[in-house]
C-alpha positions as a Markdown table, in Angstrom:
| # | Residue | x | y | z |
|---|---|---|---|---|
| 1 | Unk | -22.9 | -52.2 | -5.1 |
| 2 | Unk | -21.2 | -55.2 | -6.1 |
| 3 | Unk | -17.3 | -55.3 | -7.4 |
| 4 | Unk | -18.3 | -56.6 | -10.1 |
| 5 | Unk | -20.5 | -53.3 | -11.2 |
| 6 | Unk | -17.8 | -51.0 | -9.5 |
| 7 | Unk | -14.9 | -53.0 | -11.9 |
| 8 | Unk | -17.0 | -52.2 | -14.9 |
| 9 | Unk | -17.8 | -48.7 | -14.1 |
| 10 | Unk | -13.8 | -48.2 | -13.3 |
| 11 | Unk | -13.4 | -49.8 | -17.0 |
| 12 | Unk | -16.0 | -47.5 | -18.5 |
| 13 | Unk | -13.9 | -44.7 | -16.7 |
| 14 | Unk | -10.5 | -45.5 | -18.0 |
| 15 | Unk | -11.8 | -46.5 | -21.8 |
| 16 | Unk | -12.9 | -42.3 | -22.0 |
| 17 | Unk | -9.1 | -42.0 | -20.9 |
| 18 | Unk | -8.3 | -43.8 | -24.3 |
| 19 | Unk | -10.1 | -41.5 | -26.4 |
| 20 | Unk | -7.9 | -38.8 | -25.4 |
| 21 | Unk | -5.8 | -36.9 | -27.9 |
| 22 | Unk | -2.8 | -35.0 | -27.4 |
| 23 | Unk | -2.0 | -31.9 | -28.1 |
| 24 | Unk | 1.2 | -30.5 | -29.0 |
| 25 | Unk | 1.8 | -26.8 | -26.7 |
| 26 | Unk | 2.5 | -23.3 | -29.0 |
| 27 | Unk | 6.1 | -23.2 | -29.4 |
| 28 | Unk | 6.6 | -19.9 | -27.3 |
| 29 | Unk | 5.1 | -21.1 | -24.1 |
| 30 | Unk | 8.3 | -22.4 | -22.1 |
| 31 | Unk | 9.1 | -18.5 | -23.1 |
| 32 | Unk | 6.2 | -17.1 | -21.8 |
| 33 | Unk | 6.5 | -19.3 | -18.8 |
| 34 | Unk | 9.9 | -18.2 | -17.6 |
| 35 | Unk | 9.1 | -14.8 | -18.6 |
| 36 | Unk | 6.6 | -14.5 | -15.9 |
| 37 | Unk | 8.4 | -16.1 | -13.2 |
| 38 | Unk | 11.3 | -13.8 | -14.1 |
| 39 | Unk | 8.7 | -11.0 | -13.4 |
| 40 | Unk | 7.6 | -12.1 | -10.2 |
| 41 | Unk | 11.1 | -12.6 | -9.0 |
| 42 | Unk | 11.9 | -9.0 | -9.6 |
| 43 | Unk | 9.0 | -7.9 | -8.1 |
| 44 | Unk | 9.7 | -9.6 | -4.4 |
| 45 | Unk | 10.9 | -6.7 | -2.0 |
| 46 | Unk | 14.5 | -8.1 | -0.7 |
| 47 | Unk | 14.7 | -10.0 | 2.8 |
| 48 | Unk | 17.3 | -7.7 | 4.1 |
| 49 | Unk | 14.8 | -4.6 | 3.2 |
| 50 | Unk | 11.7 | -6.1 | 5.2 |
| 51 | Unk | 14.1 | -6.9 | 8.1 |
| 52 | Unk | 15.6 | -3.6 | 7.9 |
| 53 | Unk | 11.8 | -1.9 | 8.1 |
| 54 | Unk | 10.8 | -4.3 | 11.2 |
| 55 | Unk | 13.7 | -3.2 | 13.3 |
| 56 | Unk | 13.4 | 0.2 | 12.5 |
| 57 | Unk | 9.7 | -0.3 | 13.7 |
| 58 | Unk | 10.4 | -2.0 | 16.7 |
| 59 | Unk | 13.1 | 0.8 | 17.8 |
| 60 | Unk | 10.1 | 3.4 | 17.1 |
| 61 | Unk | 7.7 | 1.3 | 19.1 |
| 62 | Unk | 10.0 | 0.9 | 22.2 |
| 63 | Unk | 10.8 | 4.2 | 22.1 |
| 64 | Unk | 7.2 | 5.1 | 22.7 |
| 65 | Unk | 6.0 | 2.9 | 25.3 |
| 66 | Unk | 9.3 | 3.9 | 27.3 |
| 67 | Unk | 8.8 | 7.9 | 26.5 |
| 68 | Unk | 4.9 | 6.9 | 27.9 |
| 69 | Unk | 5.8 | 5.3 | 30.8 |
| 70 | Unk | 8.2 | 7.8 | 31.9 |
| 71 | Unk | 5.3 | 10.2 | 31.2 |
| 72 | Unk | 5.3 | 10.5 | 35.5 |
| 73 | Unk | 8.9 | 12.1 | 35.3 |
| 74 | Unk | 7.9 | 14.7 | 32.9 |
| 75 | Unk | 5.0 | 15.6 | 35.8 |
| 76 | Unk | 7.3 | 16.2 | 37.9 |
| 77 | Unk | 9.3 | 18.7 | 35.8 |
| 78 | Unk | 6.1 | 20.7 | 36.4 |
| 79 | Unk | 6.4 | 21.5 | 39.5 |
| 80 | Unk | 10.0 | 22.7 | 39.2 |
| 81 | Unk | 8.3 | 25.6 | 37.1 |
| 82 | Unk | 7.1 | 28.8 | 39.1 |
| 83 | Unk | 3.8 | 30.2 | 37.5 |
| 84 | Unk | 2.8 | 33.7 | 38.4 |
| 85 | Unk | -0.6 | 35.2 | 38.6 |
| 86 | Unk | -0.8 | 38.1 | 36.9 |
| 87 | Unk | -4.8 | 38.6 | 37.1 |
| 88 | Unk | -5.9 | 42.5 | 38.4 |
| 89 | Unk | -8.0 | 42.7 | 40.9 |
| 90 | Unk | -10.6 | 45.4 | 40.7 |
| 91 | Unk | -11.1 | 47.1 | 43.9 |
C-alpha cells in the first residue's frame, strides 16, 4: 500500500468522525451514577473484618497440625491405661 492510499483512507476515517452528533445525557444520570457507587461501597466487607477472619483461621489451622503431630503423645497415654479381660471361659 502506498501512503498516499493509507493518507486517504485515514481522511475517509476521520470525515465519518465529522458527521457525528452529540448528544446531551438525561439529567438524572450523574444521580444514578453516584448512587451505584454509593451502593457498592456499602456493600465491601471492612478490611479489619477479613483480617480479623484470616487470623482466627490461621490460629485454628495451627492448632490442628500441632494437636496432629502430637497425635504420638496421646499413644502413649494408652498404655498408662490397664484394660481387663473380662471374657468367661467355658470349661
Amino acid at each position: 500500500m502506498s501512503s498516499k492510499t493509507s493518507n486517504q483512507q485515514m481522511e475517509n476515517s476521520l470525515e465519518l468522525l465529522n458527521s457525528i452528533r452529540t448528544v446531551t445525557p438525561p439529567k438524572d444520570l450523574l444521580l444514578k451514577i453516584e448512587r451505584k457507587i454509593e451502593n457498592n461501597k456499602q456493600n465491601v466487607i471492612p478490611l479489619r473484618w477479613v483480617k480479623a477472619a484470616a487470623a482466627i483461621f490461621i490460629c485454628v489451622f495451627f492448632t490442628e497440625v500441632y494437636l496432629l503431630s502430637n497425635k504420638t503423645q496421646a499413644d502413649d497415654l494408652s498404655e498408662l491405661i490397664v484394660t481387663v479381660d473380662y471374657t468367661l471361659y467355658n470349661e
